[in-house]
C-alpha distance (Angstrom), angle and dihedral (degrees) to the residues before:
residue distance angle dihedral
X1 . . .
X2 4.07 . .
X3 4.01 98.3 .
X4 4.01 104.7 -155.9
X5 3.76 103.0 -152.5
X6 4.06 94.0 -171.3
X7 3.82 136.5 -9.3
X8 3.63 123.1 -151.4
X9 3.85 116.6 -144.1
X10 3.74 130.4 -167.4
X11 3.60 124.3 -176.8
X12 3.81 119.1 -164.3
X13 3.79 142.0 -170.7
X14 3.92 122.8 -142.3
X15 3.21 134.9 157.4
X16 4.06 88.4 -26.7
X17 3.37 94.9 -54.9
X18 3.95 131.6 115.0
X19 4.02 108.9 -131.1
X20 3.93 109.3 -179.7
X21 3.41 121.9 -165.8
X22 3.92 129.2 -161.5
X23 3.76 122.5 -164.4
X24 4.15 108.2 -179.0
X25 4.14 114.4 -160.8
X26 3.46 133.3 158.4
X27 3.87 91.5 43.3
X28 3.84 112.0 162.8
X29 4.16 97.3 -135.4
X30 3.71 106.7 -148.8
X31 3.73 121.7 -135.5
X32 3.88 116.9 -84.9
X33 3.66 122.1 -109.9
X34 4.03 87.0 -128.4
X35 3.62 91.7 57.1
X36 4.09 92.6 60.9
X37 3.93 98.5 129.1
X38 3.92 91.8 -135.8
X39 3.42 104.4 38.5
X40 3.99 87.7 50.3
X41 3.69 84.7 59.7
X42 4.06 88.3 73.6
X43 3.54 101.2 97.4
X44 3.86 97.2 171.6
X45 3.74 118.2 77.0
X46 3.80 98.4 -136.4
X47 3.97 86.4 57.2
X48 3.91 88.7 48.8
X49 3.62 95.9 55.5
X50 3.72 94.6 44.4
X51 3.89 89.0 49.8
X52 4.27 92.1 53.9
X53 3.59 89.2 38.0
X54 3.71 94.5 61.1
X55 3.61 85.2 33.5
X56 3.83 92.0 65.5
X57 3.67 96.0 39.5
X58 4.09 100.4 51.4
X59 4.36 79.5 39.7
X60 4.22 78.6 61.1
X61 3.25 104.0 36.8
X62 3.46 92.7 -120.8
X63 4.37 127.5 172.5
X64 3.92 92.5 -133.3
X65 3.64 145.3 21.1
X66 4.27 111.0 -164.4
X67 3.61 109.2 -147.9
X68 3.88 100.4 158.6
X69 3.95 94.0 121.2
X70 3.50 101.7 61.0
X71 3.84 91.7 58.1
X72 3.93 99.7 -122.8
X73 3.83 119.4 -169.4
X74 3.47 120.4 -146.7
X75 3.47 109.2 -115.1
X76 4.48 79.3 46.4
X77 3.69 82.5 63.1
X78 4.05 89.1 42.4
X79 4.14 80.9 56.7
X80 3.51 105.1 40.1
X81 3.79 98.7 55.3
X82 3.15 88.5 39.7
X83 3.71 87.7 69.4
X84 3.54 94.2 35.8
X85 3.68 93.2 60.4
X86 4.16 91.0 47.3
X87 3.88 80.6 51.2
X88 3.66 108.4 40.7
X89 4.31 109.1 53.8
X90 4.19 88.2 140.8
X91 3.99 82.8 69.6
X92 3.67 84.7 76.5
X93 3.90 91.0 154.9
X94 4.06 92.5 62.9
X95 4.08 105.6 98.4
X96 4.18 92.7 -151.7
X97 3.55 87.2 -111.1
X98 4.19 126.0 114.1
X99 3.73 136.7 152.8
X100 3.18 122.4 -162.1
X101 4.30 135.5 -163.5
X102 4.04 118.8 -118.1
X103 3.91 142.8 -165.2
X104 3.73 104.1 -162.2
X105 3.76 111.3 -35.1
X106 3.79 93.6 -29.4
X107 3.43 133.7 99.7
X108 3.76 128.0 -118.1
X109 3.83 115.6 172.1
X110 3.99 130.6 0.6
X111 3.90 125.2 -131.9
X112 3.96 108.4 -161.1
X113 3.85 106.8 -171.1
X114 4.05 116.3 -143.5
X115 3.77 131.6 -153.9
X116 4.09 88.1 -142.9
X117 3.68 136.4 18.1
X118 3.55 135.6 -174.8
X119 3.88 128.9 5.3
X120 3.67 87.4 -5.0
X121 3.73 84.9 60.3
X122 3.41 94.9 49.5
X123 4.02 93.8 44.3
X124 4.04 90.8 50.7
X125 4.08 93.8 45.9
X126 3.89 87.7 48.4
X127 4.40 82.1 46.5
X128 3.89 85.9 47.4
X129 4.00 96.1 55.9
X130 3.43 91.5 41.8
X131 4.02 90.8 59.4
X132 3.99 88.3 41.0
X133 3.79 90.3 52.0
X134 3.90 87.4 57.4
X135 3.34 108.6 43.5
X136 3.79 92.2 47.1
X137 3.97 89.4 54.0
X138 4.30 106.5 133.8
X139 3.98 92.3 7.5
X140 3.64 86.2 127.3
X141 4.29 122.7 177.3
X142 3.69 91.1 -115.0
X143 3.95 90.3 65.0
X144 4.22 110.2 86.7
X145 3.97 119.8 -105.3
X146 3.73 78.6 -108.0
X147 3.89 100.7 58.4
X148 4.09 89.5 36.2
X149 3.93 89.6 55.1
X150 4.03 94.3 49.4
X151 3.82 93.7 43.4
X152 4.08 85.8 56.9
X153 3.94 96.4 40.7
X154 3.71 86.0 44.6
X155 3.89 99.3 52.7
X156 3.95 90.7 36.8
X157 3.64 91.6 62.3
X158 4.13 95.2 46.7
X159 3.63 91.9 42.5
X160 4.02 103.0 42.7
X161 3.91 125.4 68.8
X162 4.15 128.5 -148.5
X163 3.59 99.7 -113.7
X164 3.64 142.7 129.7
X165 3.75 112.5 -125.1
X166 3.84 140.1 150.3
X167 3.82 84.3 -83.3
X168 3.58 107.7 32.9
X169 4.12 103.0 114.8
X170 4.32 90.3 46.0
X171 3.94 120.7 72.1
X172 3.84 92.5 -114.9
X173 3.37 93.2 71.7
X174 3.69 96.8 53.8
X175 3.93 90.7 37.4
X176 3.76 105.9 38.8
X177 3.94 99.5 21.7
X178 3.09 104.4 35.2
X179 3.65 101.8 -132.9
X180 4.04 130.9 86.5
X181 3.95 147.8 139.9
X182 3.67 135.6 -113.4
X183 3.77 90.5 -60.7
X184 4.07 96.3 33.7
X185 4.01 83.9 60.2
X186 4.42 95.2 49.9
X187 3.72 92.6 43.3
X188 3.36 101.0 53.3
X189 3.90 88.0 39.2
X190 3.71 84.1 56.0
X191 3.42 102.9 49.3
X192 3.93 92.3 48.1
X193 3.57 88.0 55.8
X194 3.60 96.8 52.1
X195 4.03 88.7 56.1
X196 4.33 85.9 58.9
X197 3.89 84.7 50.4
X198 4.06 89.5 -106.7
X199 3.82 112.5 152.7
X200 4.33 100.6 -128.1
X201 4.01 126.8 178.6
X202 3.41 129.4 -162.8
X203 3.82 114.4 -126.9
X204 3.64 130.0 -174.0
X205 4.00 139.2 -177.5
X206 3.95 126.7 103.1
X207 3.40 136.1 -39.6
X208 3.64 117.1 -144.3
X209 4.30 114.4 -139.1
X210 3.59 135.9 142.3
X211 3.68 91.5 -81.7
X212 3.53 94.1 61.5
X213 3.44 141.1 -100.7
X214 4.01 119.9 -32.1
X215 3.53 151.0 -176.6
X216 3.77 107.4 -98.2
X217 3.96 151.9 175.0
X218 3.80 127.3 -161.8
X219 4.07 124.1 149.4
X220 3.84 145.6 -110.0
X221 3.61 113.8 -139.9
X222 4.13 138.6 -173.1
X223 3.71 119.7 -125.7
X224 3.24 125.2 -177.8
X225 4.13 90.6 -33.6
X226 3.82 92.1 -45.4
X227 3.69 126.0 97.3
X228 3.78 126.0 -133.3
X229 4.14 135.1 -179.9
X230 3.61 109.3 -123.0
X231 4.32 124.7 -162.7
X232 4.07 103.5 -166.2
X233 3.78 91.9 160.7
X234 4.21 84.9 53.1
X235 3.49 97.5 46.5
X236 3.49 86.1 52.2
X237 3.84 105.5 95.9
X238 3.49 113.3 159.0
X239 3.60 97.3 -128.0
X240 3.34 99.6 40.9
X241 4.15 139.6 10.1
X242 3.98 102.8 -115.0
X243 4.10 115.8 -163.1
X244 4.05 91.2 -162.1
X245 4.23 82.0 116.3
X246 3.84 96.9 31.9
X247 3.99 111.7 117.7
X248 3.48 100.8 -28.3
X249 4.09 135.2 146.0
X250 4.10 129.9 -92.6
X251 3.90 90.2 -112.5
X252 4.72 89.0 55.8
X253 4.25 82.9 35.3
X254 4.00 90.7 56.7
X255 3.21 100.5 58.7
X256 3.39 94.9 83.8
X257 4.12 102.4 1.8
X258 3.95 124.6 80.8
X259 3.87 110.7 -168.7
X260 2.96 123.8 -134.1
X261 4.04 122.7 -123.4
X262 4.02 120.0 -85.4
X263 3.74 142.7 -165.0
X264 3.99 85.5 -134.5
X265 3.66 135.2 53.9
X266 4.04 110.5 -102.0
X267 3.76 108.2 -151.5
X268 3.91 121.5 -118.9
X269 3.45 107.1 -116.1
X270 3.84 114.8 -129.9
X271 3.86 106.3 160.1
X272 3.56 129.9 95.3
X273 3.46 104.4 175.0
X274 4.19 89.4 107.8
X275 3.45 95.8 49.5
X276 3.25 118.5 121.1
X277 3.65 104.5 -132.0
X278 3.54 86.6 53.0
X279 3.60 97.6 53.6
X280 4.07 85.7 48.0
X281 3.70 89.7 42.9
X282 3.90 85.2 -130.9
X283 3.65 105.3 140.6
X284 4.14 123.5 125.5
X285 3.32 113.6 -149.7
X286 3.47 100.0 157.9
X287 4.27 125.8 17.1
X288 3.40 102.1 -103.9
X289 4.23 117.5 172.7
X290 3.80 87.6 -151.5
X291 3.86 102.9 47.0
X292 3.63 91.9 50.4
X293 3.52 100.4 47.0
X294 3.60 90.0 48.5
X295 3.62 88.2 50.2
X296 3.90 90.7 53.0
X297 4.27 92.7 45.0
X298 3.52 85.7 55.4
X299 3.84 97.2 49.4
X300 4.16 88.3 46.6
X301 3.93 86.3 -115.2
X302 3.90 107.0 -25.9
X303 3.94 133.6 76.8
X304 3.54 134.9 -178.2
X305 3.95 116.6 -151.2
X306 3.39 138.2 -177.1
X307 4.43 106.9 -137.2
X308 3.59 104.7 -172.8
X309 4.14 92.3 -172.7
X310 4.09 107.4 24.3
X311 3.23 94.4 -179.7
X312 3.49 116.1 145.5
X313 4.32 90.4 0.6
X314 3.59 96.7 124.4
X315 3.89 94.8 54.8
X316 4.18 95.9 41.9
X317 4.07 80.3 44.3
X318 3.48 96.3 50.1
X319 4.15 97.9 42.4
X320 4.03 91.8 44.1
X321 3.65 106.5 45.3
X322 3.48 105.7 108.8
X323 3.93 94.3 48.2
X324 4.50 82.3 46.9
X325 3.90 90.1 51.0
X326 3.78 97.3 46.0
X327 3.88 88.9 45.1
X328 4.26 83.9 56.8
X329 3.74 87.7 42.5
X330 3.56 118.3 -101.8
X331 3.69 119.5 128.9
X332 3.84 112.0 -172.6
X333 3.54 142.0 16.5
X334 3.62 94.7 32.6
X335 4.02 126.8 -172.2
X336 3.68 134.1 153.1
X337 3.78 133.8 -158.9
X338 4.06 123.1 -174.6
X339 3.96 139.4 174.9
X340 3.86 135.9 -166.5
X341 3.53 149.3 -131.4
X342 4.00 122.2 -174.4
X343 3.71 90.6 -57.1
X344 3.63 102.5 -24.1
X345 3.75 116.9 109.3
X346 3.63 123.7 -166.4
X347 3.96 113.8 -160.4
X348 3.76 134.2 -164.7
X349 3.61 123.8 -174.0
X350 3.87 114.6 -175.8
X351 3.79 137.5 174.4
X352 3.83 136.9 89.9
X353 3.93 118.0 -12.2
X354 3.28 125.6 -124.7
X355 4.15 96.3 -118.4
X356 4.02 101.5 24.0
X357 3.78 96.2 104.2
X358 3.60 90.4 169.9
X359 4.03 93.5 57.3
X360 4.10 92.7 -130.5
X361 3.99 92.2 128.7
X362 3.89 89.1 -107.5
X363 3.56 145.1 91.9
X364 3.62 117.9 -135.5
X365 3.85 148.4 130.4
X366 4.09 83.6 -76.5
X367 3.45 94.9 69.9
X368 3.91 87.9 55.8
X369 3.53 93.5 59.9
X370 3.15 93.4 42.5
X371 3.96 89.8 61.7
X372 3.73 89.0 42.2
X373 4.00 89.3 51.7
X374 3.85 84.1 47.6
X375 4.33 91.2 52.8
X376 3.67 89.1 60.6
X377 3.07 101.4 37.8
X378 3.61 108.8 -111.3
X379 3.56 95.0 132.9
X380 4.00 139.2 19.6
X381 3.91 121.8 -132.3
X382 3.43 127.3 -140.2
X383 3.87 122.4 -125.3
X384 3.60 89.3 -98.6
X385 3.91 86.2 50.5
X386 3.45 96.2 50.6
X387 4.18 92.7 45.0
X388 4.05 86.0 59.1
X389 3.72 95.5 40.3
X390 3.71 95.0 51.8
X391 4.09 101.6 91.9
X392 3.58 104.6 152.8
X393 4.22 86.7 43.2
X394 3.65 91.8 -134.3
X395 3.57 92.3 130.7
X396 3.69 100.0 -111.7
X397 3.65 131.6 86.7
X398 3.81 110.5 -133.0
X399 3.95 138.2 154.4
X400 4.18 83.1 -90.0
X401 3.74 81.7 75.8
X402 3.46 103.5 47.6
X403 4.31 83.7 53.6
X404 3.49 87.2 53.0
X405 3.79 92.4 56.0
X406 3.43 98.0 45.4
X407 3.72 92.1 48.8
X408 4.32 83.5 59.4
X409 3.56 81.0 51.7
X410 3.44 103.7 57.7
X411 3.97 99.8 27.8
C-alpha cells in the first residue's frame, strides 16, 4: 500500500489552455516483495516460482494453486510455505493450513485453507486498511528507519491487548481488534513495517520466563543495513512500554529466547547502533551516584536504563539513594520505587523538589512569590519549605533564591 501523505497541485493558464502539474513527496514507499528476507533465501528458480505462485493465489483467495511443472518435492513444498507464511502476515485470512495432491514425491496442485472467503473477505481487507491507515498517521519518509520503527512498536503496544481471541495468532486481530498473542503482536508489527519499506521476519521458538518455557514469536528487523531482534509482545507491559527487547543482538535475545529451527540461515545480530539505550545514551555500566541522578533530573523523576551486569544494583541502590535523589534534585521526603525487564530498569525517584517552595510538585512563578512572601514575612515555611527553597544552600532563604528560581523558569 503506497500511503501519499500530501500532493501538491498547480493549476496554470497559457495560451487558453489548462496545464496541471503534480509533484508527489513525502510518499511512504512500502517494502518490495523481492526484499522478503525468507523468500530471498530461495536460491533455485523452481522454488521461486512456486513461492510467487502461491503468493498470488492465497493474495486472491483462490481454491488451488497448480505447481506440477516445476517438479516440487514435498518436503520443497514443506520449505517454501514455510517461508511464505514467515513472509506473508498481511494475508491475515490464510489459516496456515494446506494440502496438497501428489504423483510420487512430487507435487501437483496446492489447497490453501482460509478462515474467510468472499464478501466477508472483502469487508475485513477493507477493515484491515482502514486500521493500517491509522496507525501509520505522521510516519512520514523524512523520519529515519529508526524513528519510523519506534513510532510503530510504540503505538502497537498502547493500542493492542494480551488476549486470546478468535484472531489472536493473525495480524488482524492485533491491527483491527485490538487484541492478540505472542504471534498476533509480531505479525502485525511486521506488516506495519513493511508499509515504511522496513525489511521484518517472523521468528519463532521459546521464550524463557518464570512460568516456564513456551511457544513463542518475536521478529528480526533491518535498520538502516543492520539487523536487530525485536520482542513487541515483551515490551508490552501493561503499565508501561519497556524497550529491554527493542532492537537488540542474538547474544542479549538468548538469554531468554530459543529459536526455533529454519530452512534459511538467520543472521547473528552484532550491532547496536539501533538500540534503544544507545540512541538514549542510557546504559550503566558502572554505578555511578552522578550519572544516575542526572539521568533521573533529566527524566523529571524517572529513568529507564539499560544494566548489562546488575549485580549487586539493588544493594549500591538501596545504600546511595539519598546522595542519587539530591543529585536529580529533590531535597526532602525522599522515596523511590523501580521495576524490571531482562536488563532494563526503569527508576522513579519522587519527593520534594529542590525549587518548589510551595510543595505542589511543580516549579513555577508561584513558588517565587512564595519566597518573596516568605522575605517579608508574610508567611512562615515549614522545614520541608525551607529545604526546597534553599537554592544557593547557604542555609537561608532570601530573595537571591527566588532569582534563582525564576531564572530555572525562564531558561
Amino acid at each position: 500500500m503506497k500511503r501519499i501523505i500530501s500532493i501538491v497541485i498547480t493549476v496554470a493558464l497559457v495560451f487558453g489552455l489548462f496545464v496541471v502539474a503534480t509533484s508527489a513527496e513525502n510518499v511512504l514507499i512500502p517494502l518490495p516483495a523481492t526484499q522478503y528476507f525468507a523468500g530471498m533465501s530461495l536460491n533455485d528458480s523452481r522454488l521461486r516460482d512456486a513461492y510467487y505462485r502461491i503468493v498470488h493465489c492465497i493474495e486472491q483467495a483462490d481454491e488451488k494453486v497448480s505447481i506440477q511443472d516445476l517438479l516440487i518435492t514435498k518436503s520443497d513444498l514443506k520449505m517454501i510455505m514455510t517461508c511464505y507464511k514467515n513472509d506473508y502476515p498481511q494475508h491475515f485470512w490464510y489459516d496456515s493450513s494446506y494440502r496438497y495432491s501428489y504423483v510420487d514425491d512430487f507435487v501437483y496442485d496446492v489447497y490453501p485453507s482460509y478462515l474467510i472467503t468472499g464478501q466477508e473477505l472483502v469487508q475485513a481487507r477493507h477493515d484491515w486498511e482502514e486500521a493500517v491507515d491509522n496507525i501509520l498517521q505522521g510516519i512520514t519518509p523524512d523520519m529515519s528507519e529508526y524513528e519510523r520503527e519506534k513510532m510503530i512498536h510504540d503505538r502497537l503496544a498502547l493500542q493492542v491487548v494480551y488476549q486470546e481471541s478468535e484472531n489472536a495468532h493473525n495480524a488482524y486481530g492485533a491491527l483491527v481488534e485490538g487484541v492478540a498473542v505472542c504471534e498476533g503482536y509480531a505479525k502485525a508489527f511486521q506488516s506495519l513495517l513493511y508499509e515504511v519499506g522496513i525489511q521484518c521476519l517472523f521468528v519463532t521458538g521459546q521464550g524463557i520466563s518464570s512460568s516456564g518455557i513456551e511457544p513463542h514469536g518475536w521478529n528480526l528487523v533491518k535498520i538502516d543495513g543492520q539487523y536487530y531482534y525485536v520482542d513487541l509482545t515483551w515490551d508490552d507491559q501493561n503499565s508501561r512500554i519497556f524497550y529491554a527487547y527493542f532492537n537488540v543482538t542474538t547474544q542479549q535475545l538468548q538469554k531468554d529466547h530459543i529459536f526455533d529451527a529454519t530452512p534459511y540461515e538467520l543472521p547473528r545480530c552484532t550491532a547496536v547502533d539501533a538500540n534503544y539505550f544507545v540512541q538514549t545514551n542510557c546504559i550503566l555500566t558502572t554505578f555511578r551516584v552522578e550519572q544516575l541522578g542526572a539521568l533521573l533530573k533529566s527524566g523529571n523523576g524517572t529513568t529507564s536504563i539499560l544494566i548489562p551486569d546488575s549485580t549487586g544494583f539493588i544493594e549500591w541502590l538501596s545504600q546511595n539513594m539519598f546522595a542519587i535523589a539530591q543529585a536529580a534534585g529533590f531535597v526532602d521526603n525522599i522515596g523511590y520505587r523501580y521495576s524490571r525487564l531482562g536488563d532494563e530498569w526503569v527508576l522513579s525517584v519522587f519527593g520534594t523538589l529542590l525549587g518548589d517552595a510551595n510543595v505542589d510538585g511543580q516549579i513555577t512563578l508561584l513558588d517565587v512569590m512564595y519566597i518573596a512572601l516568605a522575605c517579608v514575612e508574610k508567611i512562615t515555611l515549614s522545614y520541608t519549605q525551607q529545604q526546597s527553597s534553599d537554592m544557593n544552600n547557604d542555609g537561608y532563604v532570601t530573595l537571591a533564591d527566588a532569582l534563582l528560581i525564576a531564572h530555572i523558569i525562564i531558561s
